[in-house]
N, C-alpha and C positions, 0 to 999 in steps of 0.2 A: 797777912791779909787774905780774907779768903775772895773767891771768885762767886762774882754773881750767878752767872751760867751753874753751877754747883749749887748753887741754892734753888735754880729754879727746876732743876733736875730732879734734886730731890724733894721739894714738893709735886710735882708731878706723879714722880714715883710714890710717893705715901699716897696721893689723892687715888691712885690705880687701883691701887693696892686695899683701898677701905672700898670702893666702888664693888671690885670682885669680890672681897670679902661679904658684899648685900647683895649679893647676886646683880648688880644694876648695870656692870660692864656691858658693852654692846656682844651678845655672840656671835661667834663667826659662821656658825651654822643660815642655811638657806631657809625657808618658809617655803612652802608649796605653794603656789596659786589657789588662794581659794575657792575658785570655780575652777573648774576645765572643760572643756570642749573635744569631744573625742570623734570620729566618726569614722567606718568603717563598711565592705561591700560584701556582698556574699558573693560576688562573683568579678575578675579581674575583665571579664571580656562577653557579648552579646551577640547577636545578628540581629537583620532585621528583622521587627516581628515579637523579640524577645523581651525581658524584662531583667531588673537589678532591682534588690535592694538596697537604699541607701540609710545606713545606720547610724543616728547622731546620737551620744551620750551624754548630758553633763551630769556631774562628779562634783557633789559641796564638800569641801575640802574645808571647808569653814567649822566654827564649833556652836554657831547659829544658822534656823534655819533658812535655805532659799526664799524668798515669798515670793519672786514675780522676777522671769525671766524673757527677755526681750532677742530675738532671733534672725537675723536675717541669712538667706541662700540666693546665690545668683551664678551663673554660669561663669568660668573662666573667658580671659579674653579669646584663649586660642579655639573656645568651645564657642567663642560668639562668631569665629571668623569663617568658620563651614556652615554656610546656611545649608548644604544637603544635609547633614545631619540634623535628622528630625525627632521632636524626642518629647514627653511630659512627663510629670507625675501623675499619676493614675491614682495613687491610695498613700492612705497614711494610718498609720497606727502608732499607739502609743505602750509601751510595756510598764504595768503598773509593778510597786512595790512585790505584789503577791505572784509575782510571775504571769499575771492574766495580761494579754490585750484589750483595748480598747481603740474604736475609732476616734479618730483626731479631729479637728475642728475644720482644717482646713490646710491644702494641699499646693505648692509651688512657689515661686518665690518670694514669700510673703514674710510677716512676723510670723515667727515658728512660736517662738515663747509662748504663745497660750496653748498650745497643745504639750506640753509638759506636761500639765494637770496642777493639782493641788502642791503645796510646799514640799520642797525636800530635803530631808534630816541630815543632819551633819556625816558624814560616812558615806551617806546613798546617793545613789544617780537613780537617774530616769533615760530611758532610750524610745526616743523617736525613730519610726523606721518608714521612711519615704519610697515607694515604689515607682521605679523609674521607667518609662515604657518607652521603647523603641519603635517609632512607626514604620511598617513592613517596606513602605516606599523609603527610606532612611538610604541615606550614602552609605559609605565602606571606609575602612580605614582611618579613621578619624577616632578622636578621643571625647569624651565627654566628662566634663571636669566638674567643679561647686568652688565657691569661696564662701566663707562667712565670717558675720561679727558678731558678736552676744555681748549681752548686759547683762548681770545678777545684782539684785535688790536682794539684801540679811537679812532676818528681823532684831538687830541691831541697829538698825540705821543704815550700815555701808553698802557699795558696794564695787563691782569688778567688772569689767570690762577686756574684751580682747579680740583677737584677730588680725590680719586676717588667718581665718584657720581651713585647711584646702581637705577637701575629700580626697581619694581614691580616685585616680581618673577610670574610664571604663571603656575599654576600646571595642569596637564596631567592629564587627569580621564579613566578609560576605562568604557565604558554604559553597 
């Protein structure tokens, strides 16, 4: 008499088995995020008086493209809890495809997503670069943080979401 367990074994096994054979098996391989959110400073440390850049990328890791990205920036908790730390954004630019600058729409804690610009291609990013200004009356020793979330809309339909994604904090020195 044979065993059920054996029979259902080996159907399983044959069902695997023609699945791999159509390529339809699940892989084990990972997927990238198809946005990212990258950001980065040109400098670790200020005084007062001084400035930073603050550099956002995103990256369509998608094989359709960006159409419309949705942005938000806001100070860390520990950057809300030193009110002498005095600080804005001053400027913003946007780095196009062609390696050119452009001014950005608008500047601080707001929806960043329309200063992207226009759609971005499967492979490419676009960098947002916010200018961070330290007012000369500013405390000492303290850090200034960012948190964010983003939204990407494909022209597929989908889209992605994420965060929170954290800057570079940027420490205050007094000379």
């Amino acid at each position: 008499m044979r065993s059920p367990l054996m029979r259902r074994f080996g159907l399983g096994a044959v069902l695997t088995l023609v699945l791999a054979l159509f390529g339809l098996a699940p892989s084990a391989s990972a997927d990238s995020a198809p946005a990212g959110l990258t950001f980065a400073t040109d400098a670790a440390t200020t005084t007062p008086g001084g400035t930073v850049h603050l550099s956002m990328t995103i990256t369509n890791n998608n094989t359709y493209d960006i159409w419309f990205v949705y942005q938000t920036i806001d100070p860390t908790y520990l950057t809300t809890q030193r009110p002498d730390l005095k600080y804005s954004f001053t400027g913003c630019s946007l780095a196009a495809s062609d390696g050119t600058a452009t001014a950005c729409s608008g500047t601080g804690p707001t929806n960043l997503g329309t200063d992207y610009g226009a759609t971005v291609p499967p492979g490419q990013s676009r960098t947002v670069t916010l200018t961070l200004s330290v007012a000369a009356d500013s405390g000492c020793n303290g850090n200034i943080g960012f948190y964010s979330y983003y939204y990407a809309e494909f022209s597929d339909s989908t889209n992605t979401s994420g965060g929170p994604v954290y800057t570079p904090e940027t420490r205050v020195l007094c000379a």
